[in-house]
C-alpha positions in Angstrom: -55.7 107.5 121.9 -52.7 105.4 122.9 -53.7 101.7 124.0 -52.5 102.2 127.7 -54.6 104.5 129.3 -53.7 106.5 132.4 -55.9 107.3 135.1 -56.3 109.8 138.1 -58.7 108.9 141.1 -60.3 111.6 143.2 -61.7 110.5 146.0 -60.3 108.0 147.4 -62.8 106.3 149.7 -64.8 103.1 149.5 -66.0 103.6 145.4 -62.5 105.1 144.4 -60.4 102.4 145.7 -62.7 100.0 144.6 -62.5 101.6 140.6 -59.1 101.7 140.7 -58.3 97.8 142.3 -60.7 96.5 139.2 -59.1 99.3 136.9 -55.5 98.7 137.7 -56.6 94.9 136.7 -56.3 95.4 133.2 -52.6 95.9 131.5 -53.4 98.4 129.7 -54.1 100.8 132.7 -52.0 102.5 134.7 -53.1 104.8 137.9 -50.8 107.8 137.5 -52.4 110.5 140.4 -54.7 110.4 143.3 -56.9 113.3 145.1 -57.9 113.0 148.5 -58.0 115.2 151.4 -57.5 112.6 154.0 -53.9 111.6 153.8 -54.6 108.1 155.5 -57.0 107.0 152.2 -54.6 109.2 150.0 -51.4 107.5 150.5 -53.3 104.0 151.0 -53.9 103.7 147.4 -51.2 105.7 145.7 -48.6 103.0 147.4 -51.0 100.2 146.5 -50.9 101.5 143.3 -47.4 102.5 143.4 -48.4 106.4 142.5 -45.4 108.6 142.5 -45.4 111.5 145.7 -45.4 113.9 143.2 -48.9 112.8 142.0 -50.7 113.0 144.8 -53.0 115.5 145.7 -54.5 116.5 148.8 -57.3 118.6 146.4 -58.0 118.1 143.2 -57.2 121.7 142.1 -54.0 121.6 142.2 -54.5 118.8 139.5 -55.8 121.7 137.3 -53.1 124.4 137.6 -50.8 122.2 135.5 -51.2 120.3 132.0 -53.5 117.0 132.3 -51.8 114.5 133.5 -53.8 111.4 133.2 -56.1 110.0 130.0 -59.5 110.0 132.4 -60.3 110.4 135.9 -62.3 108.8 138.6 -64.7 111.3 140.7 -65.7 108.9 143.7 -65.9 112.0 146.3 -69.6 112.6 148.2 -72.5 113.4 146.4 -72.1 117.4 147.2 -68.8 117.1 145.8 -69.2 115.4 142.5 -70.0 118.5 139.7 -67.4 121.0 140.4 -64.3 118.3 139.7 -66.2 116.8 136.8 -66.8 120.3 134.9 -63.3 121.0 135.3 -61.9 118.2 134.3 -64.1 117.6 131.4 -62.8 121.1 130.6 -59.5 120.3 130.9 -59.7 117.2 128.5 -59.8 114.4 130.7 -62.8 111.7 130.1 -64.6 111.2 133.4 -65.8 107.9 135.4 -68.3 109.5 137.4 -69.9 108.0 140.3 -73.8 108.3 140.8 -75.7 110.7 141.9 -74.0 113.3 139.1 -75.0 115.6 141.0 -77.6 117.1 143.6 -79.7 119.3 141.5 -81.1 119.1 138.0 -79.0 122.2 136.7 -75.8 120.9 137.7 -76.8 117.4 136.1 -77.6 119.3 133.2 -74.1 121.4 133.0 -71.9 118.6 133.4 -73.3 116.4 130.5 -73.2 120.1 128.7 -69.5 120.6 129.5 -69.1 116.9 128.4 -70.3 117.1 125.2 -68.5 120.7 124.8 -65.0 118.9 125.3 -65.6 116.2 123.6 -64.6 113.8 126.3 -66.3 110.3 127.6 -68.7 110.8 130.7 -70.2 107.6 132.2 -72.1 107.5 135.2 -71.8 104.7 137.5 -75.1 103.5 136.8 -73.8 99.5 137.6 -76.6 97.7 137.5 -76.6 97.7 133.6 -73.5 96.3 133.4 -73.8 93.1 135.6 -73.7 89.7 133.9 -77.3 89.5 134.9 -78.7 92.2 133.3 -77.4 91.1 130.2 -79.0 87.6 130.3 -82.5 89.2 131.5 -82.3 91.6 128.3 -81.3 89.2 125.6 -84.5 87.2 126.7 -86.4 90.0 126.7 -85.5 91.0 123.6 -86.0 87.3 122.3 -89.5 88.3 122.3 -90.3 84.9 124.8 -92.5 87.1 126.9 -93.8 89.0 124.3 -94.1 92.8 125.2 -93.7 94.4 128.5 -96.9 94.7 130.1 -95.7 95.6 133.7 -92.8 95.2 136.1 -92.7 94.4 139.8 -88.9 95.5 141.6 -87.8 95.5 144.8 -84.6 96.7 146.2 -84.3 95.2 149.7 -81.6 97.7 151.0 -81.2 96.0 154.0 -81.4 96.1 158.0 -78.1 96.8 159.0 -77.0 98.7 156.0 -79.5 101.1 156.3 -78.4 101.8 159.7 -74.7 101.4 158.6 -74.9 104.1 155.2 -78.3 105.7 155.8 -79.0 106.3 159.7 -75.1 106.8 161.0 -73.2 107.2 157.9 -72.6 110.0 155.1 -76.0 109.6 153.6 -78.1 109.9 156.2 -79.5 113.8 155.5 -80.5 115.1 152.2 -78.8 118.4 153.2 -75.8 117.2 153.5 -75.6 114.2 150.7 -78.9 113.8 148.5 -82.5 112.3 149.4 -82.4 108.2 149.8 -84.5 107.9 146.0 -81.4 109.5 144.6 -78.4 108.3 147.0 -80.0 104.4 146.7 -81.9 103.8 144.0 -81.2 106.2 140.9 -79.4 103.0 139.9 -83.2 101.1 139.8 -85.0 104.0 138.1 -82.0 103.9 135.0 -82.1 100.3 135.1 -86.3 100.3 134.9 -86.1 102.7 132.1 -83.8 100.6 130.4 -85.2 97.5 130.7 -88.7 98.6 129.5 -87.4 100.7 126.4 -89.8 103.4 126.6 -89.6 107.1 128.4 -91.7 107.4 131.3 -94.3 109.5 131.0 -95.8 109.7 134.7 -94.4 109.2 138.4 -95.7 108.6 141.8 -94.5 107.9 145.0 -95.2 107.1 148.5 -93.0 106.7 151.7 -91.7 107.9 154.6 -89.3 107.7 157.5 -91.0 105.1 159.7 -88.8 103.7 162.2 -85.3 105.3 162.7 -86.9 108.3 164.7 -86.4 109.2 168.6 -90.4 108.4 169.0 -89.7 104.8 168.0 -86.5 104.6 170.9 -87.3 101.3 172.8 -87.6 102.2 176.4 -84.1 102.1 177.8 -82.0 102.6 174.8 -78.8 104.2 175.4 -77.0 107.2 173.7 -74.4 104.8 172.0 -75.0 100.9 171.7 -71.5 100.2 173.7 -72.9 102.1 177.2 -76.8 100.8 176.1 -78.2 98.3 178.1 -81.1 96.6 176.2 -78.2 96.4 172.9 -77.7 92.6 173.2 -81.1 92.5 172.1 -81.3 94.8 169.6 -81.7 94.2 165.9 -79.3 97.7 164.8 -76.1 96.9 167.3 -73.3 98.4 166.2 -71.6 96.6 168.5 -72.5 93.1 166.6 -72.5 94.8 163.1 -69.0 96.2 163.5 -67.3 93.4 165.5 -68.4 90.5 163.2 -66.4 92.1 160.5 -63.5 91.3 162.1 -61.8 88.2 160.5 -63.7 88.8 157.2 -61.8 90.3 154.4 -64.8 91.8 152.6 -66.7 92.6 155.5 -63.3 94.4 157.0 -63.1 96.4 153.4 -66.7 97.1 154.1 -68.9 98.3 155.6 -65.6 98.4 158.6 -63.3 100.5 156.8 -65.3 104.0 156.8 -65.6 102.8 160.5 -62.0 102.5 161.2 -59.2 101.5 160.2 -58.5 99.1 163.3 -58.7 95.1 162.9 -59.0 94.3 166.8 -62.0 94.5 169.1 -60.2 97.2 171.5 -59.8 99.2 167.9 -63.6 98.8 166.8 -65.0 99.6 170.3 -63.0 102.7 170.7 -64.2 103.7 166.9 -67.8 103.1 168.2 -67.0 104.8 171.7 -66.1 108.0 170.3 -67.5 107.7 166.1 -70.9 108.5 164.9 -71.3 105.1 164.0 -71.6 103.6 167.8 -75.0 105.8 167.6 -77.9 104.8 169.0 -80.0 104.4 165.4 -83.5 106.3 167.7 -80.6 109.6 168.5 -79.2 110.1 165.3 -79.7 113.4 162.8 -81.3 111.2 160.0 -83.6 112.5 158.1 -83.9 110.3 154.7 -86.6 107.9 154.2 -87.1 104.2 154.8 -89.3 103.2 152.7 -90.5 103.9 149.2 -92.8 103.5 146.2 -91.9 104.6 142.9 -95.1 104.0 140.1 -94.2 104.5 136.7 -96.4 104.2 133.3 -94.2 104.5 129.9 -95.2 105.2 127.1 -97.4 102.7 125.2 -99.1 102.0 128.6 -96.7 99.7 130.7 -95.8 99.7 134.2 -93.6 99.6 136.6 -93.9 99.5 140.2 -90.1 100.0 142.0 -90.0 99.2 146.2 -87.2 100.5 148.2 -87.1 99.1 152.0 -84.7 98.8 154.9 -86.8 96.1 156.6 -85.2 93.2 154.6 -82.3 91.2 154.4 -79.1 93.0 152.2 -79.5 91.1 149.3 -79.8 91.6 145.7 -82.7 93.4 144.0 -85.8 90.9 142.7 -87.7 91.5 139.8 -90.9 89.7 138.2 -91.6 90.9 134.6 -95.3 90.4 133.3 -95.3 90.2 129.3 -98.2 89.0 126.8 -96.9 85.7 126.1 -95.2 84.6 129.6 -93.4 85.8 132.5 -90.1 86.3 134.1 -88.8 86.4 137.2 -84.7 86.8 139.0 -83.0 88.0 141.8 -79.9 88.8 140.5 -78.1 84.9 140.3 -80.9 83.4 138.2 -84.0 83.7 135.8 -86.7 81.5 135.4 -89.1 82.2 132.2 -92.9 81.0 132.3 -93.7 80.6 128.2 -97.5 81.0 128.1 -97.5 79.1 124.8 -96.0 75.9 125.5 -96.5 75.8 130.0 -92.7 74.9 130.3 -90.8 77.0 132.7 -86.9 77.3 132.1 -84.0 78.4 134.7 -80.9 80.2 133.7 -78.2 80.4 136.1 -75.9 83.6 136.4 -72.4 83.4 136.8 -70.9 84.1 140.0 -69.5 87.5 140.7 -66.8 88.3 142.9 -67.2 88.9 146.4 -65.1 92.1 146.1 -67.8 93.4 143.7 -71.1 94.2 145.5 -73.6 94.7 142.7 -72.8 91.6 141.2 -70.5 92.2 138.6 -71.5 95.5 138.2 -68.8 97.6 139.1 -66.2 95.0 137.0 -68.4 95.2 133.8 -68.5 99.4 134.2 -64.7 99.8 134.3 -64.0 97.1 131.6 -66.7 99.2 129.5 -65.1 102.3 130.3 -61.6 101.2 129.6 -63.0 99.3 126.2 -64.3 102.9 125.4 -61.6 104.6 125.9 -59.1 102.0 124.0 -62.0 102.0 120.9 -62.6 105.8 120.9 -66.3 104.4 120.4 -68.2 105.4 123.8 -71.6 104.3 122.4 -70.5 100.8 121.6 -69.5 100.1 125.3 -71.3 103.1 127.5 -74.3 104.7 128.4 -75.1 107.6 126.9 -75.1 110.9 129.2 -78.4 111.8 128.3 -79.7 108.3 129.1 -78.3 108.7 132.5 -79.1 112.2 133.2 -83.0 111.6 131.6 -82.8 108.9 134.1 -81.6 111.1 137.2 -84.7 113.7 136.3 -86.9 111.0 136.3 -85.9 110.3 140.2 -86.6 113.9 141.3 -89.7 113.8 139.8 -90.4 110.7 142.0 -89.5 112.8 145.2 -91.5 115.6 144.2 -94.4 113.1 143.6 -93.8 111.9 147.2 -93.5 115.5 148.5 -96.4 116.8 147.1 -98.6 113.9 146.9 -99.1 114.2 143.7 -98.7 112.4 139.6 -96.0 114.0 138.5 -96.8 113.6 134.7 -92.7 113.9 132.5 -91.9 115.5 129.3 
């Protein structure tokens, strides 16, 4: 392959625009197409990325009725939307960034790391959280041996007040019928990054949780339909009216969570949005149905643990972690570690470098596309990537974790 490599982005919401800004970053990239129904977020980042009229797509079909025209592509469009693109691209020769879930059943998983391996092309999944700078400290001390083996792990993601109401309660990925179930929208990302950590396969799941508080039953008497007409919302912890204004004046916060709102950047823009949007909803009147709240147990094989908590009721912050080995313990949340060596009693800090505020999971999604762009440039996936099959066994070990919850049962994995 020739060291520039060109690039096509479908999907060109929140997750696309974001792979192509840290993308276009490196020299050796160009972005040659975009696909987007929405000619607002389509032209948005072909001019910001100075994408030619003739290369941009209002469906990604048309893409396929001519030769390829890119090295690799993007798929950033909604869960529902993700395997048809990716098998036909694959097909069609191009390597594929593909954003997480893979896909909404365990078939379709299964036919697009199939149709992968068929081309011959690259497939990572956007499975971040191996790829921040954090991760990589946390398993070069595990692998030091300084806490000795993996006895159990304790891992919370704290999802957040207002973003659960923002992405989970108003937003696209509020219903599993329509997007996925919250285990797989939120957190496949925690399950791959559990069963990396520990080494091992799982070899049973269980799970408990529910939808507890974002129901009509739990509607505080005098609620309105929509928080801008509602007369108890100054007091109310899911305001969209507070959310959505105090964005205003904050870069990041304006490039999210305020864009999917609107595109306005006054008040009289953003109170409109919420006047006539689904996000001015009343969180008690919505069509939600995922959960908000979850257990994940896991035991691996050899006998170790994990026990993986996913909540709304927290602030949005990073995930935390305590790791119990056989000769001391660790502990971090994402900016730094401290290690308890049972054999000498001294504890030890190590500080994580600072990630970008334009990069939510903490370096993540930079240290995916440098890795997919090294891959590409190296023709060596496995030196820089995830495997597919790492991802996917990942992916089947989150349904098995719903169906656990479904059925109330031990789901016990092959």
């Amino acid at each position: 392959m020739a060291r520039e490599i060109s690039l096509m982005i479908v999907g060109a919401g929140d997750r696309g625009r974001l792979y192509a800004e840290l993308a276009a970053r490196d020299p050796r990239v160009r972005i040659v197409a975009v696909a987007d129904p929405d000619e607002l977020r389509r032209t948005t980042l072909a001019e910001r990325h100075a994408v030619p009229s003739t290369r941009r797509y209002s469906d990604w079909r048309e893409v396929i009725e001519q030769p390829r025209i890119a090295d690799a592509a993007v798929i950033a469009t909604l869960d529902r939307l993700h395997h048809e693109p990716a098998l036909a691209l694959a097909e069609q020769g191009y390597h594929l960034l593909l954003e997480k879930p893979m896909a909404v059943t365990p078939d379709l998983c299964r036919s697009i790391v199939e149709a992968a391996r068929s081309a011959r092309v690259t497939l990572a999944v956007c499975h971040v959280l191996r790829y921040t700078p954090y991760t990589r400290m946390l398993r070069r001390l595990v692998d030091s041996g300084v806490i000795g083996q993996i006895v159990s792990v304790q891992h919370l993601e704290p999802v957040g007040w207002w973003h659960q109401a923002h992405s989970f309660v108003r937003g696209n990925w509020r219903r599993t019928d329509e997007s996925t179930f919250m285990l797989m929208a939120k957190s496949v990302h925690d399950i791959d990054w559990l069963n990396y950590l520990v080494g091992r396969p799982p070899r049973r799941v269980s799970s408990f949780g529910g939808l507890h508080h974002f129901r009509p039953e739990q509607r505080p008497s005098g609620a309105g339909e929509r928080c801008i007409d509602c007369a108890i919302e100054p007091d109310c912890p899911y305001s969209a009216t507070r959310i959505y204004l105090g964005c205003l004046g904050n870069p990041a916060a304006e490039r999210w969570p305020l864009q999917p709102v609107t595109s306005a950047r006054t008040q009289e823009g953003v109170l409109e949005a919420l006047r006539t949007g689904p996000y001015g909803r009343c969180v008690y009147r919505c069509d939600n149905d995922v959960v908000d709240h979850q257990v994940v147990n896991l035991e691996y094989d050899g006998g170790a643990t994990a026990s993986f908590t996913m909540t709304a009721f927290t602030d949005f912050a990073f995930r935390q972690t305590k790791i119990f080995g056989t000769h001391g313990c660790l502990e971090g949340d994402g900016r730094e570690l401290e290690v308890l060596n049972f054999r000498t009693g001294k504890r030890e800090r190590h500080l994580i470098e600072a990630s970008s505020e334009h990069d939510p999971h903490a370096g993540g999604d930079t240290g995916l596309v440098r890795a997919f762009i090294e891959a590409l440039v190296s023709g060596r996936p496995e030196d820089h990537l995830t495997s597919p099959e790492e991802s996917l066994a990942s992916h089947l070990v989150t349904w098995a974790a719903e169906e656990a919850r479904l059925t109330s049962t031990v789901v016990h994995l092959s």
